[in-house]
C-alpha positions in Angstrom: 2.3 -6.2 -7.0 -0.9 -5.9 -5.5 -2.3 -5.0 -2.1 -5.3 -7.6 -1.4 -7.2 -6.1 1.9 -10.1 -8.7 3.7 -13.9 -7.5 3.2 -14.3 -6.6 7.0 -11.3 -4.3 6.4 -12.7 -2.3 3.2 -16.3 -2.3 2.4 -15.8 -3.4 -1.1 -13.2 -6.4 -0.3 -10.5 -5.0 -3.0 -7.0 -5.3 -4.1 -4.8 -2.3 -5.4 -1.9 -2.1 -7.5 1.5 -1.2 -6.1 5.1 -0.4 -7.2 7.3 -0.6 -4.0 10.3 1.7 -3.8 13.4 1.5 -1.2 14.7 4.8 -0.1 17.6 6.9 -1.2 19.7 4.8 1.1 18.3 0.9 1.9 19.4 -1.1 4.2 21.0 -5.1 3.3 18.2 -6.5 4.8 15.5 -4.8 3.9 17.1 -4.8 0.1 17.2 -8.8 0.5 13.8 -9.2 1.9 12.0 -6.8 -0.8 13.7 -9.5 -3.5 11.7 -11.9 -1.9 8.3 -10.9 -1.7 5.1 -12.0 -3.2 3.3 -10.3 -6.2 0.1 -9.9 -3.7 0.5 -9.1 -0.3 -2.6 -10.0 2.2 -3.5 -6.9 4.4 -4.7 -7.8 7.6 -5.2 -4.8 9.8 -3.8 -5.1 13.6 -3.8 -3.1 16.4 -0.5 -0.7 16.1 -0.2 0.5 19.9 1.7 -3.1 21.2 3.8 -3.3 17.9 5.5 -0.1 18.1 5.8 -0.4 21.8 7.9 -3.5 21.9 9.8 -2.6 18.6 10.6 1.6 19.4 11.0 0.8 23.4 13.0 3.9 24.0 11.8 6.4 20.9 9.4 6.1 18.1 10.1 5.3 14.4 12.0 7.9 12.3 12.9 8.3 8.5 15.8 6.1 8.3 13.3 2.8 9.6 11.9 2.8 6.6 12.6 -0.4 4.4 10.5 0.2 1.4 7.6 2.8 0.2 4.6 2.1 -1.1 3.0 3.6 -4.1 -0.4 3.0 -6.6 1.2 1.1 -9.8 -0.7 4.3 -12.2 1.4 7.1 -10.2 4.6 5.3 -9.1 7.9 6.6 -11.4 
């Protein structure tokens, strides 16, 4: 797929190429919603600090919250 950021967000107003990668163990849902996605993906950046706040209310992310990983497409294998 491939990663398509806005111009204010990278000088240059590019797009990379990714392989995405579930972890050793993957949950249903993130499994079905990876089977779903779009070959480009629009970045848009937003500010972090709310988002984890109203998701991780009583402790922040860990290892096993992550649904897929992200690589370039020339060094993903």
């Amino acid at each position: 797929g491939r990663l398509k950021f806005p111009g204010d967000a990278i000088p240059d107003d590019s797009s990379y190429s990714f392989r995405a990668h579930p972890p050793c163990s993957v949950s249903r849902r993130a499994y079905e919603l990876s089977q779903h996605m779009p070959t480009e993906i629009r970045m848009e950046p937003i500010p972090l600090s709310p988002i984890l706040t109203n998701i991780f209310q009583s402790e922040g992310p860990d290892i096993d919250d992550i649904g897929l990983y992200f690589y370039p497409a020339d060094t993903a294998d």
